[in-house]
C-alpha positions in Angstrom: 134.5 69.3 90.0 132.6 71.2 92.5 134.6 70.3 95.1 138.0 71.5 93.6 136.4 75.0 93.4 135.8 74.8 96.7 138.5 74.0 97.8 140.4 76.5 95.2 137.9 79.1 97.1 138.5 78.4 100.6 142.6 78.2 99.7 141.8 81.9 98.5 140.0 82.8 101.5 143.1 81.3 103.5 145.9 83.3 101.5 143.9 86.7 102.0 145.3 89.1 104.7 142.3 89.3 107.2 141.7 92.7 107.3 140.6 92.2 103.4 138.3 89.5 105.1 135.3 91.3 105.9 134.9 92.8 102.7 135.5 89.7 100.7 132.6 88.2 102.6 130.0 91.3 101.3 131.5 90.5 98.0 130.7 86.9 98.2 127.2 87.3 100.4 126.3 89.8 97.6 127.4 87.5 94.7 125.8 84.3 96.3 122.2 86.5 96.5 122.5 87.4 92.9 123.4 84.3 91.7 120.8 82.4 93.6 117.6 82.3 91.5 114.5 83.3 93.8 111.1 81.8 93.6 108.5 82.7 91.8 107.0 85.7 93.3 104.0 85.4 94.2 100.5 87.2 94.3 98.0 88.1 91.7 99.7 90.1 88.6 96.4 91.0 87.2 95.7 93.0 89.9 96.3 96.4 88.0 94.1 94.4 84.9 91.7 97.7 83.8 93.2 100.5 85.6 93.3 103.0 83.2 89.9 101.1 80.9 87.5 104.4 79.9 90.8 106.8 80.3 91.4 109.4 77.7 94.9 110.6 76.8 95.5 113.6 75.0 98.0 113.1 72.1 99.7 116.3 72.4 100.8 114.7 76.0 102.9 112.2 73.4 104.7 114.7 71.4 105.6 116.9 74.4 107.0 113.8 76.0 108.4 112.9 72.8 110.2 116.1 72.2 111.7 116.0 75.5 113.0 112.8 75.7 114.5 113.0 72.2 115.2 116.4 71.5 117.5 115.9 68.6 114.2 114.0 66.5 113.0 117.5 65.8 115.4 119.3 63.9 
């Protein structure tokens, strides 16, 4: 089955007019990358683990942010 969509592809690719070439090849190269799962990344993800451990946040720093992010909460 594979193989037919291949071949429907590269019948496609054959049928375009060739100055639409290069720019069906981003679209493809671009589409191919996204589709592509990548590997894992990797490194270590706890490396932010306690950052912000004995920090104090004021809770008026909350409803500020609150009121301007949502403005239409407050009336």
């Amino acid at each position: 089955m594979a193989l037919t969509y291949k071949q429907k592809l590269i019948k496609e690719i054959e049928e375009t007019p060739q100055e639409i070439i290069p720019k069906l090849y981003e679209v493809i190269h671009h589409l191919r990358n996204e589709l592509i799962q990548k590997g894992k990344m990797s490194g270590n993800r706890g490396s932010l683990k306690g950052i912000w451990k004995g920090s104090v946040v004021d809770e008026k720093l909350f409803s500020v942010a609150k009121t301007s992010l949502f403005p239409y909460e407050g009336k």
